[in-house]
C-alpha positions in Angstrom: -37.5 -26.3 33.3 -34.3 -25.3 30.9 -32.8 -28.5 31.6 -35.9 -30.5 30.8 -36.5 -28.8 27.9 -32.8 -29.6 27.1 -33.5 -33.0 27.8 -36.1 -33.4 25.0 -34.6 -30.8 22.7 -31.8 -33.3 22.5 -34.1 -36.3 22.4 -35.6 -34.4 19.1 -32.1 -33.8 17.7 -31.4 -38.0 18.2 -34.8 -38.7 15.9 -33.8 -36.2 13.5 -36.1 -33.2 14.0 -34.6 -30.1 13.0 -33.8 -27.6 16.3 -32.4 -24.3 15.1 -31.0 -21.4 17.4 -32.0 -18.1 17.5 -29.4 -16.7 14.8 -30.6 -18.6 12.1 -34.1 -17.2 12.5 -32.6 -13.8 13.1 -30.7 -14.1 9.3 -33.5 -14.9 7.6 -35.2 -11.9 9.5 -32.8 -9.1 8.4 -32.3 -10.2 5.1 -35.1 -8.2 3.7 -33.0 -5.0 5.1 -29.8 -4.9 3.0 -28.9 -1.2 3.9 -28.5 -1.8 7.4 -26.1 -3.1 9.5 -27.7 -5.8 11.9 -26.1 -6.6 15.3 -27.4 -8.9 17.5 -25.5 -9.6 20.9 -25.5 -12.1 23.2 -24.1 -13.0 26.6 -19.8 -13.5 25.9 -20.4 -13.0 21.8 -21.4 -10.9 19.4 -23.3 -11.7 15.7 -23.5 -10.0 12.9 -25.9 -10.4 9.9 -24.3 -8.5 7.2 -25.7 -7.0 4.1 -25.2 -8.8 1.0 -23.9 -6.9 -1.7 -26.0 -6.9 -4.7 -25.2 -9.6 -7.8 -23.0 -8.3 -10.5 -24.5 -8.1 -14.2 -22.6 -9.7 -16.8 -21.0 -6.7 -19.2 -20.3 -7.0 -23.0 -16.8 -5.0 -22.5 -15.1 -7.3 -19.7 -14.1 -10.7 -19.6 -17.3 -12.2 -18.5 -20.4 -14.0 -21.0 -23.3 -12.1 -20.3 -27.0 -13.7 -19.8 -29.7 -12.7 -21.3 -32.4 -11.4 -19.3 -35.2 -14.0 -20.5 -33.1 -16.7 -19.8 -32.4 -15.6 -16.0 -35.8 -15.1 -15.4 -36.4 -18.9 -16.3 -33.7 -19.6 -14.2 -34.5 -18.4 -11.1 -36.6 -20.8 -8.5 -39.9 -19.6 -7.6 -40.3 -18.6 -3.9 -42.5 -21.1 -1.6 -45.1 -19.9 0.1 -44.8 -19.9 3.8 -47.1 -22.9 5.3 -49.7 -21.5 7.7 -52.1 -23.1 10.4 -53.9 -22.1 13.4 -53.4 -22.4 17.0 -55.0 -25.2 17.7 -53.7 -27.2 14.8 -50.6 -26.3 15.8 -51.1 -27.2 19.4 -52.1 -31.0 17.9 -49.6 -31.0 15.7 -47.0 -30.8 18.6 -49.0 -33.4 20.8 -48.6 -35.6 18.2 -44.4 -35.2 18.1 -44.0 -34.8 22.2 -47.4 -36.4 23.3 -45.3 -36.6 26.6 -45.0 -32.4 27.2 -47.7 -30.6 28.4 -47.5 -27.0 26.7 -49.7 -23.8 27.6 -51.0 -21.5 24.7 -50.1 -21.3 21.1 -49.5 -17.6 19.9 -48.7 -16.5 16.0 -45.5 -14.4 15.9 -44.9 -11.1 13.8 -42.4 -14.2 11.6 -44.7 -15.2 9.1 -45.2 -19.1 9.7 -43.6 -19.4 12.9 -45.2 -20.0 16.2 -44.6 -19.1 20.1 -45.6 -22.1 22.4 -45.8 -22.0 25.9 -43.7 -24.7 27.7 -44.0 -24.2 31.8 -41.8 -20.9 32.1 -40.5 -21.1 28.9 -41.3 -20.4 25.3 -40.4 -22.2 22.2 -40.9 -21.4 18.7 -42.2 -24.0 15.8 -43.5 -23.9 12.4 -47.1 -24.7 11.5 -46.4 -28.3 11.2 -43.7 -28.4 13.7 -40.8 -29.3 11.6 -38.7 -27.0 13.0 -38.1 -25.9 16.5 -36.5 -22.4 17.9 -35.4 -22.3 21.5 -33.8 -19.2 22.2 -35.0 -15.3 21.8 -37.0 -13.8 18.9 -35.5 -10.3 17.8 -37.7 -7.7 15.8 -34.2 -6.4 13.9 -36.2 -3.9 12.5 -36.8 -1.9 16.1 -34.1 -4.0 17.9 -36.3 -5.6 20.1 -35.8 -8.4 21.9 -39.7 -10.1 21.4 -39.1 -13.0 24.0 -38.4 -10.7 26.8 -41.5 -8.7 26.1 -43.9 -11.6 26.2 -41.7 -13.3 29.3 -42.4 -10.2 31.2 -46.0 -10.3 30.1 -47.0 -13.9 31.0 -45.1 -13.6 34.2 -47.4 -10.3 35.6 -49.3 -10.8 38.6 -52.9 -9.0 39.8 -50.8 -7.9 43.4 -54.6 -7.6 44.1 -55.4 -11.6 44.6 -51.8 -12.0 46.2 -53.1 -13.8 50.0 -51.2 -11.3 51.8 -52.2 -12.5 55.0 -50.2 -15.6 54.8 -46.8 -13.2 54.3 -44.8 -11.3 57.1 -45.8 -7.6 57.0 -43.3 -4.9 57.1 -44.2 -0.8 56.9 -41.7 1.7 56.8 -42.9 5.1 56.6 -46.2 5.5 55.3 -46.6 2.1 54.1 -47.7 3.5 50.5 -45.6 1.4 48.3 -46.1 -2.2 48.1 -44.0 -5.0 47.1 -44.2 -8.8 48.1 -40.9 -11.4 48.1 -40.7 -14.6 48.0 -38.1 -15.5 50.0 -36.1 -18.2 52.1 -34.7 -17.7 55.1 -31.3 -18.9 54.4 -30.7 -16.8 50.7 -27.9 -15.0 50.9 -29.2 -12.8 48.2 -32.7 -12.4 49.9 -30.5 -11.1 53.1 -28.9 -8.5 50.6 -31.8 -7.4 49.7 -33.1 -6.4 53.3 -30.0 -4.7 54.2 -30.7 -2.9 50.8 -34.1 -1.5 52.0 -32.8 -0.5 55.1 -32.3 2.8 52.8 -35.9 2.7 51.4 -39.0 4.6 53.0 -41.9 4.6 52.9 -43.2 1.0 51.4 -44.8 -2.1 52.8 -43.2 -5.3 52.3 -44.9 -8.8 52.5 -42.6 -11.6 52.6 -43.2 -14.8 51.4 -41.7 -17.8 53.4 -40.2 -20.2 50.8 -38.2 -22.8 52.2 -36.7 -24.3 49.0 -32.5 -24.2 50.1 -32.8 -27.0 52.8 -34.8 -28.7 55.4 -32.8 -25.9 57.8 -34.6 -23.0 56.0 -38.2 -25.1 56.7 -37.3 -24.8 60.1 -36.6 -21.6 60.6 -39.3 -20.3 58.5 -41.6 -22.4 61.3 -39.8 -21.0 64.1 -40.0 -17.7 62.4 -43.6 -17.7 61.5 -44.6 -19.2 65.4 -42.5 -16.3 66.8 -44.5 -13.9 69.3 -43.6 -11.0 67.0 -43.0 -12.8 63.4 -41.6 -8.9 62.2 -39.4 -9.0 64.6 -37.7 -12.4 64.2 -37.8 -12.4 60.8 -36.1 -8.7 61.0 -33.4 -10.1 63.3 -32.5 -13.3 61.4 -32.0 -11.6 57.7 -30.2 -8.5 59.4 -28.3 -9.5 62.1 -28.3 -13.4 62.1 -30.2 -13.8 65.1 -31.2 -17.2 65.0 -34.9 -17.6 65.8 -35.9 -19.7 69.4 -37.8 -23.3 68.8 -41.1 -23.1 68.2 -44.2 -24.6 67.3 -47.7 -23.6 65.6 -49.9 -23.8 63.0 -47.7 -22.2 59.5 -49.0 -21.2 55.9 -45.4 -22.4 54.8 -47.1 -24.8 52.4 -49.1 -22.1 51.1 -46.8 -20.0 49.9 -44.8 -22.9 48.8 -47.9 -23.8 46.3 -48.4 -20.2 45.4 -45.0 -19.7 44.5 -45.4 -22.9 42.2 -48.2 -21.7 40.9 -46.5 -18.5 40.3 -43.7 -20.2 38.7 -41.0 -18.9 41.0 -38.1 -21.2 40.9 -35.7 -18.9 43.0 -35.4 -16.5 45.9 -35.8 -14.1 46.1 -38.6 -13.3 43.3 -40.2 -9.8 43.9 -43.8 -8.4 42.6 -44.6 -4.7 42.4 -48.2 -3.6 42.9 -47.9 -3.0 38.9 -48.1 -7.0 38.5 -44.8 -7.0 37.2 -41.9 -8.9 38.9 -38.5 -9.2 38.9 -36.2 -12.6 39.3 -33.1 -11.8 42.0 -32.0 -8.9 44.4 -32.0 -5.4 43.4 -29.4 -2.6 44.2 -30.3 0.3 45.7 -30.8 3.0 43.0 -32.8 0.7 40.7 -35.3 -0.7 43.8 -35.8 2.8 44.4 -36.3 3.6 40.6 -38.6 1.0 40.2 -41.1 1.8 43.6 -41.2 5.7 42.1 -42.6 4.7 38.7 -45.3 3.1 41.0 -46.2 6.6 43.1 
């Protein structure tokens, strides 16, 4: 999805629409905040808004002409007001410039004017009449807040509760009473990590996801997996020890969990969901997997 959104971001750029990143919008935000000392840092650089110091009055004692105040009170330019619309005019107007990109809901931001739009597994920003286009994060630099994470991690919760569990491979260690479910292939290195990881982790149940998406290898050892006499067991065998599963043959959900992971909008393995709804995109080490299954007790 990043790429294709790069794709037509860069189409827009070739027909002249504006595309701004996120440290313009995060100037204009911190420039009602002169007294403090903004720092906003991103992955291999950092950026800094600095406070402006205030204009210097013209004196009757130094070299300068001073202004009378009258006269800079004409001069000065009249602030616009910031255009405003709602969703669905907003929603329209977009159509209208990318009739060819399907986009989700259209939220109002805390920025006056601007607009969060729902792109796949992305969000983009616009103005009402979609002049402008922000592709990047949103930062509160009032609270330091990073606003794009927040809503990511919102839109991507889960109800663990309409999960179809039944089509996953069961695990229970200990008494079972934590719950996660992975999406996972059976040829991810990281997914493998992660096993060995909760080889150190009581007391949880894990369903597993089979989600062939490496090569047409991992589709066949998720069937050969999934026909096994004991599924646990072979699945246990080939992410720990690399036994390789025997031929076999059956009936699988593999394309089930391949459309519920769509649906889902995982796009990696392996992608983990807690019994809180929320998720989290990767393998986790030991002391934060068993961080985040306590908060869930």
């Amino acid at each position: 999805m990043r790429l294709r959104l790069a794709g037509w971001l860069a189409t827009a750029a070739l027909v002249s629409l504006p595309v701004y990143g996120v440290h313009a919008w995060a100037q204009q935000a911190t420039a009602a905040e002169p007294t403090e000392k903004i720092t906003i840092k991103e992955a291999g650089q950092d950026t800094q808004a600095q406070p402006q110091a205030p204009a210097q009055r013209g004196s009757a004692t130094s070299g300068a002409s001073s202004v009378p105040a009258a006269a800079s009170a004409d001069a000065q330019v009249p602030a616009q007001p910031v255009a405003t619309a709602t969703p669905e005019a907003v929603q329209k107007a977009f159509k209208k410039r990318f009739p060819e990109i399907d986009i989700g809901e259209v939220t109002p931001t805390p920025f006056p004017g601007l607009y969060e739009i729902q792109v796949g597994s992305d969000l983009l920003y616009v103005n009402a009449d979609v002049d402008y286009i922000l592709q990047g994060s949103l930062i509160d630099a009032r609270r330091r807040t990073d606003l794009t994470a927040q809503r990511m991690d919102v839109l991507s919760r889960v109800d663990f509760s309409d999960l179809p569990l039944e089509i996953a491979i069961k695990q229970v260690k200990g008494d079972g009473s934590r719950v996660m479910a992975i999406f996972e292939d059976p040829n991810c290195g990281y997914c493998k990590q992660l096993h060995k990881t909760l080889k150190d982790v009581d007391n949880v149940t894990v369903y597993s996801f089979l989600f062939p998406i490496l090569s047409p290898d991992s589709t066949t050892k998720a069937r050969n997996i999934w026909c096994a006499e004991d599924k646990t067991e072979a699945w246990r065998d080939w992410m720990l020890s690399g036994k390789k599963p025997a031929e076999a043959e059956c009936d699988t959900p593999i394309e089930q969990s391949l459309a519920l992971g769509r649906k889902l909008k995982v796009q990696g393995t392996p992608a983990i969901f807690f019994a809180d709804g929320s998720r989290i995109n990767g393998a986790l080490p030991l002391d934060a997997l068993k961080q985040k299954l306590d908060t869930l007790n």
